[in-house]
N, C-alpha and C positions, 0 to 999 in steps of 0.2 A: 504494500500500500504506500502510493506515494506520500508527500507532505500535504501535498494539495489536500488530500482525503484523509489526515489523517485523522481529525477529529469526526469523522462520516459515523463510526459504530455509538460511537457516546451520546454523540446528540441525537442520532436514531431513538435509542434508547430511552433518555428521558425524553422527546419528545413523543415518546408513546405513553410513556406515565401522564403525560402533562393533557396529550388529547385524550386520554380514558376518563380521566380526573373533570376535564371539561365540556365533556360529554357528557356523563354523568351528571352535572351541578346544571347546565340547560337543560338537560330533559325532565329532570325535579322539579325545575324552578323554587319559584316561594322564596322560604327563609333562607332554605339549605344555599341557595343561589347568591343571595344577597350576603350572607355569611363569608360566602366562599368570595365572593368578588373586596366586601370589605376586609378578608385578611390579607389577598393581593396586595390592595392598595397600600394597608398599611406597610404590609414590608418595603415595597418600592419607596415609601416617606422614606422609610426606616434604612435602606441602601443610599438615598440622596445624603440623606444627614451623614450617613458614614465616608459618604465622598467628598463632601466640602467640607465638611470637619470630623476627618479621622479619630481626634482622640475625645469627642464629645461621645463616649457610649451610652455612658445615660441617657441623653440628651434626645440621642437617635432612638434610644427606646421608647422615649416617652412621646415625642413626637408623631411617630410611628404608629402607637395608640392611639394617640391623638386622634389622629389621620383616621384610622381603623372604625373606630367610635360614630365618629362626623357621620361618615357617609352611609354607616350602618342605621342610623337613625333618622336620616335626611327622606332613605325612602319612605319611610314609614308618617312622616310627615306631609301637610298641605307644601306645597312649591316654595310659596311666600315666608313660610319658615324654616324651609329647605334649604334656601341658593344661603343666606349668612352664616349658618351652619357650614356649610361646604366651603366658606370662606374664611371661617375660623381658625382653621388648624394654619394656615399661610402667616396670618395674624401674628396669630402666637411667636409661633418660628423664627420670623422675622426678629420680635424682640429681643428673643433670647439669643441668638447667631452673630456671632463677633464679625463673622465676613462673609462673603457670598450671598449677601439675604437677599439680594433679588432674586437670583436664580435660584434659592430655595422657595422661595415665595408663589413664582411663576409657576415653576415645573409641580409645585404640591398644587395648587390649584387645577389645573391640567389634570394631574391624577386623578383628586377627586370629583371633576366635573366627568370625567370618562368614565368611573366607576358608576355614578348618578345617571350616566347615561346609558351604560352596559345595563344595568339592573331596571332602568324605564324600557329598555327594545326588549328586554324578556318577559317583561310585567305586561309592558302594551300590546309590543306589536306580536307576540307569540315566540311559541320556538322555532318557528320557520326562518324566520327575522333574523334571528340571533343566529341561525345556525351559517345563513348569509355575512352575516358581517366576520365572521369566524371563518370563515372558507376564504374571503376576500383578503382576508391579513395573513393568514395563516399559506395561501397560492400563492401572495405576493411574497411571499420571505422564501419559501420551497423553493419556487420557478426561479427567481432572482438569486439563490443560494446554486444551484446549481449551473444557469446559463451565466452563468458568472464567473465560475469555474474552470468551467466547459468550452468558452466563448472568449472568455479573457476581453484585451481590448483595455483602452481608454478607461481611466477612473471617476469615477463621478465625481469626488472630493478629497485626493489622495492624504491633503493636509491633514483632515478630520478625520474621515473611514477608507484607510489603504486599501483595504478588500474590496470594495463596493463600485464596482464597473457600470459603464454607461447600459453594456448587452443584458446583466441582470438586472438593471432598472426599468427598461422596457421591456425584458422577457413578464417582471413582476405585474405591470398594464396590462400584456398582452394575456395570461394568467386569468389574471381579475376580471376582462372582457368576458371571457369564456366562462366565466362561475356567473357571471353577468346572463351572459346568452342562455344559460342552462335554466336560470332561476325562470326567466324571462317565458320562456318556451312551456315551462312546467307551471305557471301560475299564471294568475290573472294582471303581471306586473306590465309594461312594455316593453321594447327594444331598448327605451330610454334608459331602463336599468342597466346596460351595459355599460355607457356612458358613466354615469352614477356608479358602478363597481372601480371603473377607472380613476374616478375620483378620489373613491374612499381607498384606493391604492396608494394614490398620488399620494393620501394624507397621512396613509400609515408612516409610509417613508420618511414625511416628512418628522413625525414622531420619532423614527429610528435615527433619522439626520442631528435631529436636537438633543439627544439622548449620547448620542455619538461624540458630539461636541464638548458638551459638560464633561464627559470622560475625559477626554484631551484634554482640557481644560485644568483638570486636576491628576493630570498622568497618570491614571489607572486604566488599565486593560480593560478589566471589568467590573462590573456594579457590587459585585459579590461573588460567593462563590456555592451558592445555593445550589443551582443545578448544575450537575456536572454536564461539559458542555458546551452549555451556553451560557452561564454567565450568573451572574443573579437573577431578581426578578424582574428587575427595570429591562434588563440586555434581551429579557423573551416575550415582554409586556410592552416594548415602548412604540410599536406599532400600533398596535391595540388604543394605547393613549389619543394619539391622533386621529385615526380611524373615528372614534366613538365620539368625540368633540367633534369631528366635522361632520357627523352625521345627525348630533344636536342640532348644531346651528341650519342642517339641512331641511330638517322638521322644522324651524322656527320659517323658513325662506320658501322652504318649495312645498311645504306639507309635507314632505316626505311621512309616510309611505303613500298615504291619498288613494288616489284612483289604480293602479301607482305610474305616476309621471303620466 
């Protein structure tokens, strides 16, 4: 096995723990779901604070709860006492954080608004929905992980993500089109879903780009070292983050899901 490949067998592996695991918690739904999504989120607070300030362990613990807490209660709440809550724990952090506090600020807010909004597409729009936005993040990282590979080429941002080729950024679109077309064909959605899959491509990326950065940022490889493989949980999540915020703001703009498109 070359180098290229050689992390292939490990991240297989927990990435089957991790689609079994979320598999499972969408086809539950409910509590079990929202459970499951608020202790993601928390850890991902709880990996941020350990990146911009390594020796705050406390800090990052408690934070992390924090985080954890918010968004767990947030659902269960009317909207209007929802979104302050969801903007609490940034609050907080901010005060206590000797440095980086914007970008903990930013990036915790981000989390929990994607958790708030992962737990609304399974609450509203069904498990159909969800299982869509999950195939569209989860195609876009596969396809792009391998024609990337495979394909080589031009780097999309060598400064930020050395790995991350122009071929696997559009294999990831081209990917997400087709989980696009598939839903489209199979439901009452339109063609426009394709489009709209490309989007929430675009936006994953754009998640992993911003996630990618903050790493560089603070010279660490990775977020933690939770999963073996991939990284912690920001490093397998941070696609997800963006995906699910721009698919909020899509519902606020287009209706989304609606007729659909």
């Amino acid at each position: 096995m070359t180098e290229k490949w050689s992390d292939l067998a490990v991240r297989m592996g927990s990435g089957l723990v991790m689609v079994l695991i979320g598999i499972w918690g969408i086809w539950v739904g409910g509590d079990v779901f929202h459970v499951l999504v608020a202790v993601i989120c928390g850890l991902m607070v709880w990996e941020l604070v350990r990146m911009i300030a390594p020796t705050s362990v406390g800090r990052a613990v408690q934070l992390g709860g924090v985080a954890a807490v918010a968004v767990l209660l947030a659902v269960y709440l009317p909207t209007g006492f929802a979104l302050p809550l969801l903007l609490a724990p940034a609050m907080v952090g901010f005060g206590q954080l000797d440095k980086h506090r914007v970008t903990y600020m930013t990036f915790t807010v981000l989390v929990l608004m994607a958790g708030f909004g992962m737990m609304n597409v399974r609450d509203d729009l069904g498990f159909g929905w969800m299982v869509w936005l999950v195939l569209v993040v989860v195609v876009t990282d596969v396809v792009g992980y391998f024609a990337g590979r495979l394909i080589g080429g031009p780097k999309f941002w060598p400064r930020v993500s050395p790995k991350k080729t122009w071929a696997g950024t559009v294999a990831g679109w081209i990917g997400a089109g087709v989980v696009g077309a598939v839903f489209a064909i199979n439901t009452e959605a339109t063609l426009q879903l394709i489009g709209v899959s490309i989007a929430v491509s675009m936006a994953s990326q754009m998640g992993d780009i911003a996630e990618s950065a903050i790493k560089r940022r603070m010279g660490v490889k990775d977020s933690s070292a939770l999963i073996p493989g991939h990284g912690g949980v920001l490093d397998r999540f941070d696609g997800m983050l963006g995906a699910s915020v721009f698919l909020l703001m899509l519902g606020q703009v287009a209706g989304f899901p609606g007729g659909v498109l």
